[in-house]
C-alpha positions in Angstrom: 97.9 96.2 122.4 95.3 99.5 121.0 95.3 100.1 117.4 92.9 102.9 117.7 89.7 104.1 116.9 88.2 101.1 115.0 85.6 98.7 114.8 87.7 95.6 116.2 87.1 94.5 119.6 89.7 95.4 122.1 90.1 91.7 123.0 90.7 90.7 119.3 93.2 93.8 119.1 94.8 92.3 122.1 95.0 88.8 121.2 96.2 89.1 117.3 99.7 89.3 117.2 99.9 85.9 120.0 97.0 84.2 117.5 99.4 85.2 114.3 102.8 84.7 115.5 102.8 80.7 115.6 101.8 80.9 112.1 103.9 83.2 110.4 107.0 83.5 112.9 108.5 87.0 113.3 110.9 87.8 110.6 113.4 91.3 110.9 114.5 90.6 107.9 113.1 90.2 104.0 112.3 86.9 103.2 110.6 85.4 100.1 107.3 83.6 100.8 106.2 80.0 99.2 104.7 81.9 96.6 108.2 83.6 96.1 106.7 87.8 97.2 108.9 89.7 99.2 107.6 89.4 102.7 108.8 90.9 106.5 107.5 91.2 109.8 104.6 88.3 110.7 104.2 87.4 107.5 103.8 91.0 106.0 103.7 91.3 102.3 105.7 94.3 100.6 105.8 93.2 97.1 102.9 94.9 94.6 102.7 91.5 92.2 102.6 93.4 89.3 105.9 91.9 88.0 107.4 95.2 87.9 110.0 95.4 90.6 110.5 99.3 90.5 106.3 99.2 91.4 106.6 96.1 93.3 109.3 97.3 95.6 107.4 100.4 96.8 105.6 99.3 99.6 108.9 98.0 101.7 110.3 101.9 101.2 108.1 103.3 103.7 109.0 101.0 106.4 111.6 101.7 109.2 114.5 99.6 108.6 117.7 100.4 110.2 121.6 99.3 109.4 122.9 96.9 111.8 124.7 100.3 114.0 120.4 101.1 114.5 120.7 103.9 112.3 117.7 104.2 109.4 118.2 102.4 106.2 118.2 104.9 103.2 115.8 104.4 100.4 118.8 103.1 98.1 119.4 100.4 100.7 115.9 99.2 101.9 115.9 99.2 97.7 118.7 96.9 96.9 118.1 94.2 99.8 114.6 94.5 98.4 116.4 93.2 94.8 118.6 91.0 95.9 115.6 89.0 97.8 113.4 89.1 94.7 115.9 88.2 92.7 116.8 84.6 94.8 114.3 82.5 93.8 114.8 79.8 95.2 114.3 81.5 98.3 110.8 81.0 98.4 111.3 76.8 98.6 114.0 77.4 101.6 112.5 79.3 104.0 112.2 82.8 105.9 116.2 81.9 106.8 117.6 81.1 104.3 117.3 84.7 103.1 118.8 86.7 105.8 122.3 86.1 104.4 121.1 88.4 101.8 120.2 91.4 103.5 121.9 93.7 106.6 119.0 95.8 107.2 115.9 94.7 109.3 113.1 95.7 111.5 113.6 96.6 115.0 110.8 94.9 117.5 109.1 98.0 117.6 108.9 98.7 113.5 108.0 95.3 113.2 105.0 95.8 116.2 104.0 99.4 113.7 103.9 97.2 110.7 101.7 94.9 111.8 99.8 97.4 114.0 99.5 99.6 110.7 98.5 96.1 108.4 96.1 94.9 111.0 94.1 98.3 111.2 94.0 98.6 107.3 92.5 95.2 107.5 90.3 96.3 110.5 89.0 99.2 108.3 88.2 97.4 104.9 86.2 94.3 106.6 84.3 96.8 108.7 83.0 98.5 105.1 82.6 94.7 103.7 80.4 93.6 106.5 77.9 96.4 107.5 77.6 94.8 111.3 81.1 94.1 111.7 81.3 96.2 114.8 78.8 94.1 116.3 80.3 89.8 115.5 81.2 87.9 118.4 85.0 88.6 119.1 85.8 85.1 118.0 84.2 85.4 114.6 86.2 89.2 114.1 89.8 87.0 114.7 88.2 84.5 112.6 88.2 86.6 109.5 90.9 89.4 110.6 93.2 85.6 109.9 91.5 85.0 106.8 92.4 88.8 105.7 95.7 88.5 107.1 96.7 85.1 104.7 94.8 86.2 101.9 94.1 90.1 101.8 90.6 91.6 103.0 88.6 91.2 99.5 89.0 87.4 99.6 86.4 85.7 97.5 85.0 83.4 99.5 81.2 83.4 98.0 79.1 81.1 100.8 81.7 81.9 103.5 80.1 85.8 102.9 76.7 84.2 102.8 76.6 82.6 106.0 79.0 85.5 107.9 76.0 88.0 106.6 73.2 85.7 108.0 75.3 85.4 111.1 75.5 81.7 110.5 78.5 80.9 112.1 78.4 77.5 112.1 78.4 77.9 108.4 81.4 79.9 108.2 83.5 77.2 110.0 82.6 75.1 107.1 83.1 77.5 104.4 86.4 79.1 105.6 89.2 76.9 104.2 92.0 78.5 102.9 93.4 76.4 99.8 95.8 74.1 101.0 97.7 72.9 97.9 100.9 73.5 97.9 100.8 75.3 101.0 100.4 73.1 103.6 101.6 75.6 106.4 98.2 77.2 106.1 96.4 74.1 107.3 96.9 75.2 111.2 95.6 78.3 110.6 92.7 76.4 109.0 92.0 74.6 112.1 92.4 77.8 114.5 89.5 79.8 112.0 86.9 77.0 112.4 87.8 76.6 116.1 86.9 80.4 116.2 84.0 80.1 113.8 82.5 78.0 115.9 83.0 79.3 119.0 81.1 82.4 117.6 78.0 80.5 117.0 78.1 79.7 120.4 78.4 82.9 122.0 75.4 84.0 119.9 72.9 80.9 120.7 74.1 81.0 124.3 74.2 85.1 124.7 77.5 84.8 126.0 79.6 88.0 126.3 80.7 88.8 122.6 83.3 91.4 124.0 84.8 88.4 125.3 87.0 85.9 122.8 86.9 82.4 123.6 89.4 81.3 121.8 92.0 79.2 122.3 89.3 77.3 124.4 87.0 75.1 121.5 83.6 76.0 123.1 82.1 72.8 121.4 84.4 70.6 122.8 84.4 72.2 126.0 80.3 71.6 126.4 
């Protein structure tokens, strides 16, 4: 899988959407998430937060839904199953299924491999200006925080996680990359998989292993 001219490593490219799909699954249709947002995809957000649905609603618009004959969803419709989603609450305690009784339209596989294409280069793009020598990280330690980015947007605040990524102190990032999880427990595996890669990004540095190459799934510290 290319997404184009950026800083990522091919092999990170590659290997996202395998690393991501056990821990969002791969949803056609608008779902609400635990924190009840309007989510499609692999666990793509469209819904602004701003508690104005006519805002909030905008970035699902853009995306190529179709009816269930394949043809493309019109604005009005991609509008309303945005609504009637949003407007389920209790949604967000039932699942990604429990919502496609409330919605025709979806995502084909291919708009739902453009979306996350599209998400994963935007994040590609804003952690390359955060991190001046991006580019140059282990491919391990790029998945590690492209996952981060993907759970919690690029401009997470994580203070002494930033520290240690900047001094290249990987083993430092594995224990300062925790994502929060109260009332979230489906984050914890993703948890897990970031400090596996953290740490396998310390390795390749103190060993000079390739850095093109990602390690991951293997746990290079249990391994040795």
């Amino acid at each position: 899988m290319q997404v184009g001219a950026v800083p990522m490593r091919t092999s990170v490219a590659n290997a996202f959407v395998p690393f991501t799909v056990p821990l969002e699954w791969v949803v056609p249709w608008m779902y609400l998430d635990i924190k009840g947002l309007v989510t499609v995809g692999i666990g793509n957000l469209i819904d602004g937060m701003s508690g104005n649905d006519e805002r909030d609603l905008v970035p699902a618009l853009v995306l190529p839904f179709v009816r269930s004959d394949g043809s493309p969803a019109t604005s009005t419709e991609i509008a309303s199953a945005w609504r009637a989603v949003k407007s389920h609450k209790e949604l967000a305690k039932q699942g990604y299924k429990a919502a496609e009784k409330f919605t025709s339209i979806r995502l084909t596989d291919d708009g739902i491999r453009q979306v996350v294409l599209g998400k994963l280069a935007q994040n590609d793009k804003a952690l390359s200006a955060r991190y001046t020598d991006w580019a140059s990280w282990p491919a391990d330690a790029q998945l590690g925080v492209l996952s981060m980015a993907w759970a919690m947007g690029p401009a997470f605040k994580f203070p002494r996680f930033d520290a240690a990524v900047r001094s290249l102190d990987f083993i430092g990032a594995a224990s300062e990359c925790t994502i929060n999880e109260s009332g979230n427990p489906g984050v914890k595996p993703r948890n897990v998989r970031n400090r596996v890669l953290f740490r396998n990004a310390a390795r390749v540095i103190s060993e000079r292993l390739d850095p093109d190459t990602l390690y991951w799934p293997t746990d290079l510290s249990a391994a040795a």
